[in-house]
N, C-alpha and C positions, 0 to 999 in steps of 0.2 A: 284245448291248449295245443294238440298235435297239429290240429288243423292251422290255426294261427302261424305257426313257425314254419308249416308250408304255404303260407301263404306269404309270409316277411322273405321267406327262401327265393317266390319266381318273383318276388317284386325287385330286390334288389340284383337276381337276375338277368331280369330283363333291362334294369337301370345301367348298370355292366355295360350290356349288350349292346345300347344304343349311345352310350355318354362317348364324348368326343373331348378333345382334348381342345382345351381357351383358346381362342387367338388373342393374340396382344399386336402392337404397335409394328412393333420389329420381328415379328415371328417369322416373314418373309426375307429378310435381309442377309443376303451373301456376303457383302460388299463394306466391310465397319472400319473408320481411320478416322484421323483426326491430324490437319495442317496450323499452321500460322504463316504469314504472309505478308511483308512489305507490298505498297502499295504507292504508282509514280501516276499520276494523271496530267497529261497536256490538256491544256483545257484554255479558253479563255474566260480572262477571271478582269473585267471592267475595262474592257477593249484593251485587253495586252494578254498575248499569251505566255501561260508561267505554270509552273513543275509542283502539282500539288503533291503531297506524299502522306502519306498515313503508314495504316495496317491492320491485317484481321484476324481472325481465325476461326474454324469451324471443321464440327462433326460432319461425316463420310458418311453417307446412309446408300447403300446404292450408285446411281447415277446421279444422286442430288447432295445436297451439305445447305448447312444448316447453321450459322453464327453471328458474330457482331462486327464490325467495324469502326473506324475511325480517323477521322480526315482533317489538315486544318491547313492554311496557308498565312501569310505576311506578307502584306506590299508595304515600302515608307520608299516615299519620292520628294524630290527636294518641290517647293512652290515659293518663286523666288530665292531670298534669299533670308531669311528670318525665322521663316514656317515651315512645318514641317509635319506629312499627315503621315498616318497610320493608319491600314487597312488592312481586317483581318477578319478571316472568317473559317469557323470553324464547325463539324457536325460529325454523330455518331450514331447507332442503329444496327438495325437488325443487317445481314446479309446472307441470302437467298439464292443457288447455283443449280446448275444443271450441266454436266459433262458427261455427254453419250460417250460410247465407244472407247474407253479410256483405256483397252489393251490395245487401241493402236500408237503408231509413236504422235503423230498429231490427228487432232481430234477436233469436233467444235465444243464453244466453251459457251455460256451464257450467266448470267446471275442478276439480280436485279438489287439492290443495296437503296434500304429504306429508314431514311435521318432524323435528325432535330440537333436544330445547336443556335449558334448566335451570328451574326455580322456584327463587326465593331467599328468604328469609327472613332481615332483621336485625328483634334488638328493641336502639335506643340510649338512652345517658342524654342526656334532650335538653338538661340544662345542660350537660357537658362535651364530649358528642359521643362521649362513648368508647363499645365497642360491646361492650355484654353477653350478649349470645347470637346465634349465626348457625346459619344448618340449610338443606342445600340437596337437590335431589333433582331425578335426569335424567328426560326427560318423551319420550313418544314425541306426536306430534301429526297425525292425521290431520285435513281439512279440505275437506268436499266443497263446494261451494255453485252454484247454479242461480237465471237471472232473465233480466233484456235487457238489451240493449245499443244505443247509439246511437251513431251514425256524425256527429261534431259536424263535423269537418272531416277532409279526408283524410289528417292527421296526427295524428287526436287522436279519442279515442274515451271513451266513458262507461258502463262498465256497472254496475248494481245489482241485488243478488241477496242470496237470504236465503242461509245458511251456517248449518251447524254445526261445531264445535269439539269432537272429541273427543281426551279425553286419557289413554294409557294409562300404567303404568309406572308411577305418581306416589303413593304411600304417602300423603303430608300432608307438610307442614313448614309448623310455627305456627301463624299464624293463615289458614293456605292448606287450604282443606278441601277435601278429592279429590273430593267428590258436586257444587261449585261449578264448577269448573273447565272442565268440560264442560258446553257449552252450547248454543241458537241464537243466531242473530247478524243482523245483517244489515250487508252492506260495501257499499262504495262503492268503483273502481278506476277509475284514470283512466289509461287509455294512449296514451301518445305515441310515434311512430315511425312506418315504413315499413310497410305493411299487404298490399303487392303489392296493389295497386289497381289497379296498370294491365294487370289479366289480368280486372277484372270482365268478368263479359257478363250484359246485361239479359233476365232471362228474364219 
């Protein structure tokens, strides 16, 4: 029995001696915040360039973040004088960033923002409003974009960067033509929130 108990004694001695403490997910991370973000894209959207707007938000891990988005636009233009279309397209998704150096006052910014949503199409009669044709089609939306950023206040940041717009899945509907839709861009994203600022170090 003596022996046993020195024996249970060097075992979990040695188990001691050698155990090491978990790693998990975040066990490295200095760097913790969390923004939300209006969102302005020029872009052209069916040979006319026009002010898409949304907004996002996301977790602060590091150099990188990590959240969702959401984006949607409206064109109606007159077509003579009776008709009258509606073109709308809209998509939402994960969104994916990368901002090195972010104790400096401007920095580079990158993210890539990954969709699904709809293109719509009405044509109405524009005396009565009644609606004579509609056609709609599911859009997949990938959206890389790259540029700077500036550190306006330690709540409030401003990046600009050029972007493209691509979009798969999308046949046509209407006066929405598939070679159109996919495009460059350039946005504008204004983020406000928490940055974990108070882990910069001035290198």
């Amino acid at each position: 029995m003596k022996n046993a108990i020195i024996i249970c004694f060097l075992l979990a001695a040695t188990t001691a001696a050698f155990a090491q403490k978990d790693e998990t997910m975040f066990s490295d991370v200095d760097r913790i915040g969390g923004w939300g973000a209006p969102i302005f894209e020029y872009t052209n959207l069916n040979k006319d360039v026009e002010v898409v707007s949304g907004g996002g938000g996301a977790l602060v891990l590091n150099d990188f973040y990590l959240g969702g988005y959401g984006m949607g636009t409206a064109k109606c233009s007159a077509d003579g004088e009776l008709l009258e279309e509606t073109r709308r397209l809209r998509q939402g998704g994960f969104w994916i960033g990368y901002t090195p150096l972010q104790h400096r006052v401007v920095h580079p910014y990158a993210s890539v923002k990954l969709g699904w949503g709809k293109a719509n199409y009405k044509l109405l009669d524009d005396l009565t409003g009644n609606e004579l044709s509609s056609q709609r089609s599911s859009i997949f939306v990938t959206t890389p974009e790259a540029g700077l950023e500036v550190n306006v206040f330690s709540f409030f940041r401003i990046a600009a960067t050029a972007s493209y717009r691509w979009v798969n899945g999308f046949d046509g509907v209407g006066s929405f033509d598939s070679d159109v839709l996919s495009s460059f861009g350039g946005t504008l994203t204004l983020r406000f929130g928490g940055f974990g600022d108070d882990d910069w170090n001035d290198d």
